[in-house]
C-alpha positions in Angstrom: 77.9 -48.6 -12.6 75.6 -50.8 -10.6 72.8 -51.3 -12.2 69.9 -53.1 -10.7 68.5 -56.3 -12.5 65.0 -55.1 -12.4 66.1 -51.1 -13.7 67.8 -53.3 -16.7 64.4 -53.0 -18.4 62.3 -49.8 -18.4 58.9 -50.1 -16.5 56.3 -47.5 -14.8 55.3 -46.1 -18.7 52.2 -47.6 -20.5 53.6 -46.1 -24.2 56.8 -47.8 -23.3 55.1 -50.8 -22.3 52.9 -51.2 -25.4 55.9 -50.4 -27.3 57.5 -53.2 -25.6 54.8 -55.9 -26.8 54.5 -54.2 -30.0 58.0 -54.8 -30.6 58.0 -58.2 -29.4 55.1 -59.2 -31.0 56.9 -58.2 -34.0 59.9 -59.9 -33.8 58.3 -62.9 -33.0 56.0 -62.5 -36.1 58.7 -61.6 -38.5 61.1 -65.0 -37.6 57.9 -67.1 -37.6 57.0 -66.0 -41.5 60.5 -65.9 -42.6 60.8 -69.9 -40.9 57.6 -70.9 -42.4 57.9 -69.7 -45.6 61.5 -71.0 -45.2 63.3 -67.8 -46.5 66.6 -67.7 -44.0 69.1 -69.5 -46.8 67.3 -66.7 -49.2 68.4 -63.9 -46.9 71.7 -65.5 -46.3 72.8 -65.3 -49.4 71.1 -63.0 -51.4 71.1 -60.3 -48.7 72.7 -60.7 -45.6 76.2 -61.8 -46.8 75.6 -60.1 -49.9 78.7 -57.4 -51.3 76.5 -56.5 -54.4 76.6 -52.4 -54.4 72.5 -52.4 -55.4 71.8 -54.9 -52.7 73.4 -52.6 -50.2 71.9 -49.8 -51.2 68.7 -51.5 -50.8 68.6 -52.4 -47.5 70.0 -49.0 -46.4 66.9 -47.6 -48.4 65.2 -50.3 -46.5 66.8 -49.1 -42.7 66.2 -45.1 -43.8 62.2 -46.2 -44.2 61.8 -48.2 -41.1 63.6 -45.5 -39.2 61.2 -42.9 -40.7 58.3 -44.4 -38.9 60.4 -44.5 -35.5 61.0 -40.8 -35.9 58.3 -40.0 -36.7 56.7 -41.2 -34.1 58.4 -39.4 -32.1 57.6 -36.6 -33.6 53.7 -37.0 -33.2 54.5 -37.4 -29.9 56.0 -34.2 -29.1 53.2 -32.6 -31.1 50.5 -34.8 -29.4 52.1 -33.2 -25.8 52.5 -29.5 -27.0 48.9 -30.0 -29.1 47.2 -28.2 -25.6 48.4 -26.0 -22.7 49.4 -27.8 -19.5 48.8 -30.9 -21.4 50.2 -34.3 -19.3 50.7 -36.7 -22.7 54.1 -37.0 -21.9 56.2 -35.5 -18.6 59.2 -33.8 -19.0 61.8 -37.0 -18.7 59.9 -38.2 -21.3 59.3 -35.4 -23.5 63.1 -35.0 -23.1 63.9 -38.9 -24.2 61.8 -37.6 -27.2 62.9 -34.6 -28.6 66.7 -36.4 -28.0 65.9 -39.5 -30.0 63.9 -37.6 -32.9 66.8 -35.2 -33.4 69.2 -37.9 -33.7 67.1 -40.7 -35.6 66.3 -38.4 -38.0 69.5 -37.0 -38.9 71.5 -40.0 -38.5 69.2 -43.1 -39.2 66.9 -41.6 -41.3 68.3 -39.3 -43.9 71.4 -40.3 -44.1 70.8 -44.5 -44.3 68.4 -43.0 -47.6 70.9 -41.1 -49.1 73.9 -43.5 -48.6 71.6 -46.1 -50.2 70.5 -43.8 -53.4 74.5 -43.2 -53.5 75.1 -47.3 -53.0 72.7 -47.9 -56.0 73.5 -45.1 -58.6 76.6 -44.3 -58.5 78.6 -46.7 -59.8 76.2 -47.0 -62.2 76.2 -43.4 -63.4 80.5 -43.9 -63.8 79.9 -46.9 -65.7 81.8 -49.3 -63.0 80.9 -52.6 -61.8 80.6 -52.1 -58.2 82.2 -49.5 -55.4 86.0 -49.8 -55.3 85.9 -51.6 -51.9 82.8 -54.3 -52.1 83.6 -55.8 -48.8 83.9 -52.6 -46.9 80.7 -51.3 -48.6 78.9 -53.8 -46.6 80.7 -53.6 -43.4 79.7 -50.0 -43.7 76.1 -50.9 -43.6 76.4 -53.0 -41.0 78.1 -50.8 -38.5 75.2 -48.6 -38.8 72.5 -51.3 -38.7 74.8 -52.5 -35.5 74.7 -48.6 -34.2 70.8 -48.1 -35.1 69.6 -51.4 -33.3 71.8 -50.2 -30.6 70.3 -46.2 -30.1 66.8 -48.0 -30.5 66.4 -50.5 -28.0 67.4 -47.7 -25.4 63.6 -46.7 -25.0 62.9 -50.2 -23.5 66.3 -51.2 -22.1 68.8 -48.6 -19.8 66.6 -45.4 -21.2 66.8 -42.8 -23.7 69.2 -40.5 -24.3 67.4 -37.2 -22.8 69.9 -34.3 -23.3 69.3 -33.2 -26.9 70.5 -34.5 -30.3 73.5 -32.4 -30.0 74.0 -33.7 -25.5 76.1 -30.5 -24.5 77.8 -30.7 -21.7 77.6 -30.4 -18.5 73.8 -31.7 -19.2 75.2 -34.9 -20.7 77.7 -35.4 -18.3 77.5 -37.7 -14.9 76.6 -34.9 -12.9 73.4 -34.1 -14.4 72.8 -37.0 -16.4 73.4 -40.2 -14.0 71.5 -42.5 -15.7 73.2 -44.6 -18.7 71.0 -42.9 -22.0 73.6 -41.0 -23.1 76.0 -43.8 -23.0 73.7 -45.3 -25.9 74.0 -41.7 -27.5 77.7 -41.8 -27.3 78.7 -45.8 -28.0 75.9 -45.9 -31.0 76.8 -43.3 -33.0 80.5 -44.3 -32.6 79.6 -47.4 -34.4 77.3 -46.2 -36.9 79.8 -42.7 -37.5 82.4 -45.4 -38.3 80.5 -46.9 -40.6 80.2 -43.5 -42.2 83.3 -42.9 -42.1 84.4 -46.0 -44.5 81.5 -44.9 -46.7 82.9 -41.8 -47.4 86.6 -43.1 -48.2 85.2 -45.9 -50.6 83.2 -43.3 -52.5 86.2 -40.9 -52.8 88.1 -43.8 -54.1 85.3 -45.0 -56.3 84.9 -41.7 -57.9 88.4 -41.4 -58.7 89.4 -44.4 -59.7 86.7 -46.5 -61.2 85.4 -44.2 -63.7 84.5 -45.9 -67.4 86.6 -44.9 -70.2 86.3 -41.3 -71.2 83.8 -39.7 -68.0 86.3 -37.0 -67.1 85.5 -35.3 -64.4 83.6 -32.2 -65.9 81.6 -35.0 -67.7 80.2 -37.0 -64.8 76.3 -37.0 -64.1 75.5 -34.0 -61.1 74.5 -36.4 -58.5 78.1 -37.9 -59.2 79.6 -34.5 -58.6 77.7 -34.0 -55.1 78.2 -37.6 -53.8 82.2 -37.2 -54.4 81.9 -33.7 -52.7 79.8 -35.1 -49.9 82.5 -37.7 -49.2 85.6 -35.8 -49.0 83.5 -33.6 -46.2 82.4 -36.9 -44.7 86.4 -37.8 -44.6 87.5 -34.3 -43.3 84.3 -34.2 -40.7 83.3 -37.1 -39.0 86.7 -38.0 -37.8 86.3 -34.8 -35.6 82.7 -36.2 -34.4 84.1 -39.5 -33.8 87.0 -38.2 -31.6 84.4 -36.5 -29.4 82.2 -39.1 -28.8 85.2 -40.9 -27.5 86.0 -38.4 -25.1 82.4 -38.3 -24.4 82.9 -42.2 -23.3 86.0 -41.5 -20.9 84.5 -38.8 -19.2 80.9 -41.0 -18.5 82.8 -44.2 -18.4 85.9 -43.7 -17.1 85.3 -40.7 -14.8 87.8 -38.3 -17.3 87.4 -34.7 -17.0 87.6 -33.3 -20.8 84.2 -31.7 -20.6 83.5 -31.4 -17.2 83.8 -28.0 -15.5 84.0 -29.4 -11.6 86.7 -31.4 -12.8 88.4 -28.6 -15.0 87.1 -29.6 -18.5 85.4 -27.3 -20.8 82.0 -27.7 -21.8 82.8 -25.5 -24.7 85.2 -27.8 -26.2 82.3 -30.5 -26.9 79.9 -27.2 -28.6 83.2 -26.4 -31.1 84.0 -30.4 -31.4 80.6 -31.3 -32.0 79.5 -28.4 -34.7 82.9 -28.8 -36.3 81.4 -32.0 -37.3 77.1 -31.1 -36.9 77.3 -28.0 -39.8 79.2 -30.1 -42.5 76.7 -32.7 -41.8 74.0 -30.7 -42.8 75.6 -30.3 -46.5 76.6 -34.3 -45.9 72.8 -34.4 -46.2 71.6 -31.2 -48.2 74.4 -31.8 -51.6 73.6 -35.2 -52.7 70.1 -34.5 -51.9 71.0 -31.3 -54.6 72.5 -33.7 -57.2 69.6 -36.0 -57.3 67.4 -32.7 -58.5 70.0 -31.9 -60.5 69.4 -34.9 -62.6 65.7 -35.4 -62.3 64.9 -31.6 -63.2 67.1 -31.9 -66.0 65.8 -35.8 -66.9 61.8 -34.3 -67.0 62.3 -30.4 -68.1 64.0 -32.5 -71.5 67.1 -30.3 -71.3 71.1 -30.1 -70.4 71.4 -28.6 -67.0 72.0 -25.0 -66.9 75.4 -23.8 -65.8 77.0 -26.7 -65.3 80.2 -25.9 -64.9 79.1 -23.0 -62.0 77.3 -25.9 -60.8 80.3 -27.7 -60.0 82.2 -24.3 -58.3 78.9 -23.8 -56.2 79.2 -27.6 -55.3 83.1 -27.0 -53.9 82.5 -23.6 -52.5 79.6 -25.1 -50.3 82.0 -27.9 -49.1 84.6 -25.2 -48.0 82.4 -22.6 -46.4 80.5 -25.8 -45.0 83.5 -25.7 -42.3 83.9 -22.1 -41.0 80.8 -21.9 -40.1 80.1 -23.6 -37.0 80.3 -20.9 -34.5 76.7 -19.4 -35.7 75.3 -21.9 -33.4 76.4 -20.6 -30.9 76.2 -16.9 -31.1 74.8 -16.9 -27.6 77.4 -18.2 -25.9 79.9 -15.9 -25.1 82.3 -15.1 -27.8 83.5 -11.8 -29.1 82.0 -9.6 -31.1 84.7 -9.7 -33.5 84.0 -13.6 -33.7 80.4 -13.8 -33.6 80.9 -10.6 -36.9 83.6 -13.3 -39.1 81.1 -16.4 -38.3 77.9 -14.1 -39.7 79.8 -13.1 -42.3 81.0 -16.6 -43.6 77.7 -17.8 -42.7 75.8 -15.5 -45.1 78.4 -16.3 -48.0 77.3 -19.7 -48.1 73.5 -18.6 -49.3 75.5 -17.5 -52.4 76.7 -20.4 -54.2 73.3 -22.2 -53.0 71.3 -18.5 -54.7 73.5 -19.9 -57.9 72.3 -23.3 -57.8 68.3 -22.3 -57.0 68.7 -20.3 -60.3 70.5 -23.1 -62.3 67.5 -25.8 -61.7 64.9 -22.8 -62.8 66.9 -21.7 -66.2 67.1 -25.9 -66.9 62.8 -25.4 -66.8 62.9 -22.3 -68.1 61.4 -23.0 -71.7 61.7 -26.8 -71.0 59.3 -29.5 -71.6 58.3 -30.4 -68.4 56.5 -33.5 -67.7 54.9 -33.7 -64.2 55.5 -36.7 -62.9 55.5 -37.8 -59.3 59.7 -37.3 -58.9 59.3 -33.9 -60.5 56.5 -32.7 -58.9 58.8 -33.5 -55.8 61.7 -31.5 -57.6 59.4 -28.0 -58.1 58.4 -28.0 -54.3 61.7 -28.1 -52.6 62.3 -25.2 -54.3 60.0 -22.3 -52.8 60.2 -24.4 -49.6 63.6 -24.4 -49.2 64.1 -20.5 -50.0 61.8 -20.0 -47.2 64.8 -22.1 -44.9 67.6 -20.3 -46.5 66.2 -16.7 -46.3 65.2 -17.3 -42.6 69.0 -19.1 -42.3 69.8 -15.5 -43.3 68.0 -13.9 -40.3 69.5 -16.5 -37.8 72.9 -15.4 -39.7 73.2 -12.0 -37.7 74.3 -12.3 -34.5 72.9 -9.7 -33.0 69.4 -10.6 -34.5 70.3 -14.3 -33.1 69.6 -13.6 -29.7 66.1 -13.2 -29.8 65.7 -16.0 -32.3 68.2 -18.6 -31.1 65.9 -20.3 -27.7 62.6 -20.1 -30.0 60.8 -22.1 -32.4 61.4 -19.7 -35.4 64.9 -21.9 -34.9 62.8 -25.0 -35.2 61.2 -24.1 -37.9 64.4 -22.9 -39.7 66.2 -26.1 -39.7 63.3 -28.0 -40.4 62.1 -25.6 -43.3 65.8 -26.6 -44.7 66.2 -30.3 -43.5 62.7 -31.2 -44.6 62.4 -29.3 -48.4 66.4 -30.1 -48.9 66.3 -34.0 -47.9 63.4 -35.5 -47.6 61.4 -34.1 -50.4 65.1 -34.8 -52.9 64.3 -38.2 -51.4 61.2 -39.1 -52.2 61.8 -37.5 -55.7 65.1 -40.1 -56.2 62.9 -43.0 -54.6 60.1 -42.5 -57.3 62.8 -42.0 -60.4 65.0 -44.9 -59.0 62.5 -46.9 -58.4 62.0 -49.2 -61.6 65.7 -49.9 -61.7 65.9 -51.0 -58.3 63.2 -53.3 -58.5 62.0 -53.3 -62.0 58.4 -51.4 -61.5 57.5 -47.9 -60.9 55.9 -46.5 -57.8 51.7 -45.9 -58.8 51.7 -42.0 -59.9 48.3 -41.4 -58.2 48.9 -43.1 -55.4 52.2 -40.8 -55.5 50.5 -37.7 -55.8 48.0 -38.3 -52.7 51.7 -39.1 -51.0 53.1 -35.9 -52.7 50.0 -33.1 -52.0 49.2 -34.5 -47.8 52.5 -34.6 -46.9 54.0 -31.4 -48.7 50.2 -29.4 -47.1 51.2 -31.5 -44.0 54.7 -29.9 -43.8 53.7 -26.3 -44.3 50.7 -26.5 -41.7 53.1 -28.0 -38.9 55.8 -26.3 -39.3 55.1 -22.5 -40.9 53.1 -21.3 -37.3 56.5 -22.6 -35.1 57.7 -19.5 -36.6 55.2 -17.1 -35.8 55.2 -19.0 -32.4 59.0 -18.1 -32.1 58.8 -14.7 -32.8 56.4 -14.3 -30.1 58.4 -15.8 -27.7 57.5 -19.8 -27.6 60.9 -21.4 -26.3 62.3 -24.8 -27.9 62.9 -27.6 -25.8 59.4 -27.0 -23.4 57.3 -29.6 -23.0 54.4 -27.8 -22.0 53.2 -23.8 -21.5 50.5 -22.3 -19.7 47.3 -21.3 -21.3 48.0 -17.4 -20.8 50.6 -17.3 -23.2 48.2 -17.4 -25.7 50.1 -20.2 -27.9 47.7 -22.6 -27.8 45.7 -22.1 -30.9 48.8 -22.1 -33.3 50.6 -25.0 -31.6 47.0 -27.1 -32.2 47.3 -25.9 -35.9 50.5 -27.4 -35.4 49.5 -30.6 -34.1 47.2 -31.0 -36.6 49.8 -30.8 -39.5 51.6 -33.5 -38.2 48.8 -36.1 -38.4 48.2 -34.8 -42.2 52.5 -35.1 -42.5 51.8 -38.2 -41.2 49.3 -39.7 -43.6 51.6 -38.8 -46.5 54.2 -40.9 -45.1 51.0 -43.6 -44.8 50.4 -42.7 -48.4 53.9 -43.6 -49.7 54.3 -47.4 -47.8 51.0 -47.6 -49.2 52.3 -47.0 -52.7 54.7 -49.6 -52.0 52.9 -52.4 -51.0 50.2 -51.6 -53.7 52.9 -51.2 -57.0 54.9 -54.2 -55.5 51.7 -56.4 -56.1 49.7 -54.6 -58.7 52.5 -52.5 -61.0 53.3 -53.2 -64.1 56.3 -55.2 -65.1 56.8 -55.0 -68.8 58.4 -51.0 -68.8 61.2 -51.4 -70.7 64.7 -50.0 -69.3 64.3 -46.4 -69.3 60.6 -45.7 -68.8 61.8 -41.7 -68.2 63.6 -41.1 -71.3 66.4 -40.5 -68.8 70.1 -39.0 -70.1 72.8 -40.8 -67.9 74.6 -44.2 -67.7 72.3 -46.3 -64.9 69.4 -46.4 -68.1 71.5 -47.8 -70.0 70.9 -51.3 -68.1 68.3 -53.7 -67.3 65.4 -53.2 -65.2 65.9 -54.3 -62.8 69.6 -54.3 -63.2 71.6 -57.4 -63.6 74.2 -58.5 -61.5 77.1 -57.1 -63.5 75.9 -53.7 -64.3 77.0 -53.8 -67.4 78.1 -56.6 -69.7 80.8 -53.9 -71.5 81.6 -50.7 -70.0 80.3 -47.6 -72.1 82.8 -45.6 -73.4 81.2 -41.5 -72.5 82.3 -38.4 -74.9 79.6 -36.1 -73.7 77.8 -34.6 -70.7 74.4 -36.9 -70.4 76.0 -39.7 -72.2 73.0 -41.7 -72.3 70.7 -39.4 -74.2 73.5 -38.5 -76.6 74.1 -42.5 -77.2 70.5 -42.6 -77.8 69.7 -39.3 -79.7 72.8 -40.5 -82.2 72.3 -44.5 -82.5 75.4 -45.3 -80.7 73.2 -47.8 -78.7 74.4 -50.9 -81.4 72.8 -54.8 -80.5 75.3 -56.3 -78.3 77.3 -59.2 -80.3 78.6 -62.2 -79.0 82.1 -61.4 -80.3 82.0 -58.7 -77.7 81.7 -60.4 -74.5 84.0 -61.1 -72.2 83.9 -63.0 -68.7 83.1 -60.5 -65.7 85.1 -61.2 -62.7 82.7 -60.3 -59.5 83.6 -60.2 -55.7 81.8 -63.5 -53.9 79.8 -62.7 -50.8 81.3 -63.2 -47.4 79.8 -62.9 -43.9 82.7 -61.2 -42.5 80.5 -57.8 -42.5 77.9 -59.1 -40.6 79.5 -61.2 -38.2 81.3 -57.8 -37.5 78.3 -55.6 -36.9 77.0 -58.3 -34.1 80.1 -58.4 -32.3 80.1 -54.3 -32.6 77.0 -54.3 -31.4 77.4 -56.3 -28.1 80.8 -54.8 -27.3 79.0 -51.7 -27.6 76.0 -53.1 -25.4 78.1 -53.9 -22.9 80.2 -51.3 -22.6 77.0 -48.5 -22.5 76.3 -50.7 -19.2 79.4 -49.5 -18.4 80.6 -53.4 -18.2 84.3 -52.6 -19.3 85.8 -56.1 -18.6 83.2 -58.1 -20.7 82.9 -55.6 -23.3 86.6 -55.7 -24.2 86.1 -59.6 -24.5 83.6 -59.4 -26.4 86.1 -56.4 -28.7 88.5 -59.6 -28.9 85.8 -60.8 -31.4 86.5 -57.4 -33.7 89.8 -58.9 -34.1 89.2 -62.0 -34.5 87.2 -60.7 -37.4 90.0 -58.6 -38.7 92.3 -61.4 -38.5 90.3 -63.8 -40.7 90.2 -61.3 -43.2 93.5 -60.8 -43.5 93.5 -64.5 -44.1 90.7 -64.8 -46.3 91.9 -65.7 -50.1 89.3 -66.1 -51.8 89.3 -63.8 -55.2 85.8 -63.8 -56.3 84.0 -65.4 -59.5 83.8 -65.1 -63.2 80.5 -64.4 -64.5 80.6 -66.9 -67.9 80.1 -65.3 -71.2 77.1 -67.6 -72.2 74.9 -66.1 -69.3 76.1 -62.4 -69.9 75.0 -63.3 -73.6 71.6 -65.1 -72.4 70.3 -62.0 -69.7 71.8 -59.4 -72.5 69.7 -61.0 -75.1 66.9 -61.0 -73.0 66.4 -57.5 -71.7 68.0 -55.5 -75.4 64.7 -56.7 -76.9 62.8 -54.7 -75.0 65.0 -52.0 -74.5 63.9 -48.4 -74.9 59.7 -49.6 -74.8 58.9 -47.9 -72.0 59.6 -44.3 -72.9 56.8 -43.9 -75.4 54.0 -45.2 -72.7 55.5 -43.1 -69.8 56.9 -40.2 -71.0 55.8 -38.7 -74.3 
């Protein structure tokens, strides 16, 4: 396209420039310690080649966190601009690169990198397997979306931001109106990471399926099992569809195609239709594992058997179906029929039903329970009124007639974030704080946990709770500023002012983690919950293996009833057998780079060298297909020697933290 060598970097902003130094200053810092300290062979081959299920999950957990703070602060930017009337923080480019790259980052590299990585760790776990039933596609998954993340992110300093939304419609994120090359980073990154995704979701199908221990039918595997397994088959069904528009996306910007583009006798409609196909099922992609995890920790820390599990399960698979003929409501305004816009409201509204039968589920399992307020439940009991307040104002957006006044308003903002926010984040943070001590073999500090619980659940509400009453007055989404007349200035500052509180409960929690990874406690046994499914019935942290026989499950909560009934019998010599483990490769990794800088290339719009550098995807491919070598056997002496070591102490932790 012609780019000028000195428009290859963004100048003229001083936040972009800072963020430039900061970012260098960084990267220069982080190589220096890890040289020094003389770490890279550690990374190598504990990490970055690593095929190890919990290792993957770790560093996704690892990616969702960093992208968190990028985010977010995008998100105190936007609030910093909008804090005043006629306020000049930010200009409307800006505020427009913004809003685009929070949308997206948020959704795409933020909750889902965290809930992929709870899914990477627990699951196979909670099935009694050994590892996912692809190891070596696991990681290339996690490394198509690190390749697509670093790719989205470094368009704030080089090329530009994407600026025409989180959802880009057309003709805005077209050539015509869009020139520059941001939303080439929009469309080439999230191809990467989608496919990524993508493999994600067929592994866990397969996983689920096929690698469950002996006995775990179906109708006996753990909730968050049951949501994962749904979540992938609408990952499988869904971001195919995403995946092919974002493709057409690239011809029409790259290649001068005309599928979206009205001058050229495309249809700017098709990309709304393509994209939501694929945008509403991503919001129960996010939402049902997110309802698994409090499946299992209300039922873990009420002390009972979740309510209604089996109409758990229905509401689980009704969601998934209804989660795809729904899409239209977004776009109520945009010209359909009545008759459409009346089936869309309809199906729309259906889906608060099996979600109304789930909200009651988790309060009959505390109903008469013995609830022990810990940091993860505490978490658990506040998604709750939170969340009704996003599904009963989901409702109002739900008629279309009603829609029309609320669509082009904050009350929409405040919507999707009062569901997003209560229905991800804080299921999150709950599974981060229960997960914790078998990821690493500590717990998160409670107090230190409740400071992160109480600012950023107050923080939430005081941001977010006036955008509605700023909607229904008539405060537009998408404006970066407003005159002082209007009379919004007062809430929006409230507004403002909930961010930084939101913010310094984020604060609060990497706090938490650089305090408990220095100062926790070690010695807390393997189940310091007193938990009821198969991942506590391991080490802490877990060993390699998982598990040195596979359990054999007759009941719903295996764990606890293996406990309650002293099936948990000393492991004997006798009984072990070698474990044959998947060895690490650097196929996934070498993979992501070469991704990545086709990918660079071609957002530059550098077709020729980008499908050079593509000849190294096949390369990769090739070796593969080449590549012979059928893992390791873990010996029986060192299954007997860790097994030994972490059954004495097995069990010690539930009196101390629990009772």
């Amino acid at each position: 396209m012609g780019i000028k060598w000195d428009e290859f970097f963004v100048t003229g902003d001083p936040l972009i420039f800072a963020s430039q130094i900061g970012i260098a200053l960084t990267m220069v810092g982080a190589l220096a310690g890890i040289t020094y300290f003389k770490k890279w062979n550690y990374l190598w081959t504990e990490w970055f080649t690593t095929v190890d299920h919990k290792k993957i999950g770790i560093m996704y957990i690892l990616l969702g966190v960093v992208m968190f703070l990028r985010g977010g602060i995008d998100g105190l930017m936007m609030k910093g601009q909008t804090a005043v009337p006629e306020n000049d923080f930010l200009n409307a480019q800006h505020y427009n690169e913004v809003f685009t790259t929070h949308g997206v980052i948020m959704i795409l590299f933020v909750a889902m990198p965290l809930l992929i990585g709870l899914m990477n760790f627990v699951i196979p776990l909670q099935i009694g397997a050994r590892d996912v039933a692809f190891p070596q596609l696991n990681a290339l998954s996690f490394w198509l979306t690190v390749s697509g993340a670093a790719l989205f992110n470094i368009s704030f300093i080089i090329g530009g931001s994407p600026d025409a939304g989180w959802t880009s419609y057309f003709p805005l994120a077209g050539k015509e109106f869009s020139p520059g090359i941001g939303n080439n980073f929009y469309a080439v990154a999230l191809q990467i990471a989608g496919a990524g995704t993508l493999m994600t979701g067929i592994n866990f199908v397969v996983t689920v399926l096929k690698m469950r221990t002996k006995g775990m039918t179906l109708m006996k595997m753990p909730m968050f099992t049951w949501t994962s397994f749904i979540t992938s088959i609408i990952i499988v069904a869904s971001f195919p569809i995403f995946t092919v528009a974002l493709a057409l996306m690239t011809f029409d910007r790259t290649f001068g195609t005309h599928f979206f583009t009205i001058s050229g006798g495309g249809m700017d409609m098709l990309w709304a239709n393509l994209f939501w196909l694929w945008g509403h099922p991503e919001v129960y992609i996010v939402v049902l594992p997110a309802f698994g995890m409090l499946s299992d920790i209300i039922s873990t820390f009420a002390r009972k058997t979740l309510y209604g599990y089996k109409s758990m399960v229905i509401s689980i698979v009704m969601i998934s179906v209804l989660s795809m003929l729904v899409w239209v409501h977004h776009f109520f305004t945009m010209g359909n029929s009545a008759g459409v816009n009346s089936f869309f409201s309809i199906t729309t509204m259906a889906i608060a039903i099996p979600t109304g039968v789930k909200v009651f589920n988790w309060l009959f399992t505390m109903r008469k329970g013995r609830i022990k307020f810990t940091t993860a439940m505490l978490w658990a009991l506040a998604f709750v009124p939170n969340f009704v307040i996003g599904g009963v104002t989901g409702v109002m957006l739900a008629m279309a007639a009603a829609d029309y006044q609320y669509h082009n308003t904050l009350f929409l903002v405040a919507h999707f974030h009062y569901v997003l926010i209560p229905g991800v984040v804080f299921p999150i943070f709950a599974g981060l704080y229960f997960w914790w001590p078998k990821m690493f073999g500590y717990m998160l500090n409670e107090k230190i946990g409740k400071w992160h619980f109480w600012l950023f659940v107050v923080g939430f509400n005081v941001t977010f709770m006036p955008m509605f009453f700023l909607g229904l007055d008539g405060a537009v989404r998408r404006a970066y500023t407003y005159s002082a007349e209007t009379g919004f200035g007062p809430l929006m500052m409230i507004s403002a002012v909930g961010s930084v509180i939101l913010a310094a409960g984020f604060a609060a929690l990497v706090y938490n983690i650089y305090w408990s990874a220095r100062n926790a406690d070690r010695n807390i046994g393997n189940d310091p919950w007193d938990a009821r499914t198969l991942e506590w019935a391991t080490a802490t942290p877990v060993q390699h293996y998982n598990f040195a026989s596979l359990p054999e499950v007759t009941k719903l909560d295996a764990f606890w009833h293996m406990k309650k009934t002293d099936e948990l019998q000393p492991l004997t010599e006798d009984e072990i057998e070698e474990i044959h483990l998947p060895s690490n490769t650097w196929i996934p990794i070498y993979m992501g780079v070469v991704f990545g800088i086709s990918g660079f290339l071609l957002v530059f719009e550098w077709t020729i060298a980008a499908g050079i550098a593509a000849l190294g995807i096949f390369a990769g491919l090739a070796f593969r297909s080449f590549d012979y070598d059928e893992g390791f056997h873990v010996h029986k002496d060192e299954i007997f020697e860790t097994e030994s070591k972490w059954r004495k102490g097995a069990n010690k932790g539930v009196k101390n933290h629990v009772s």
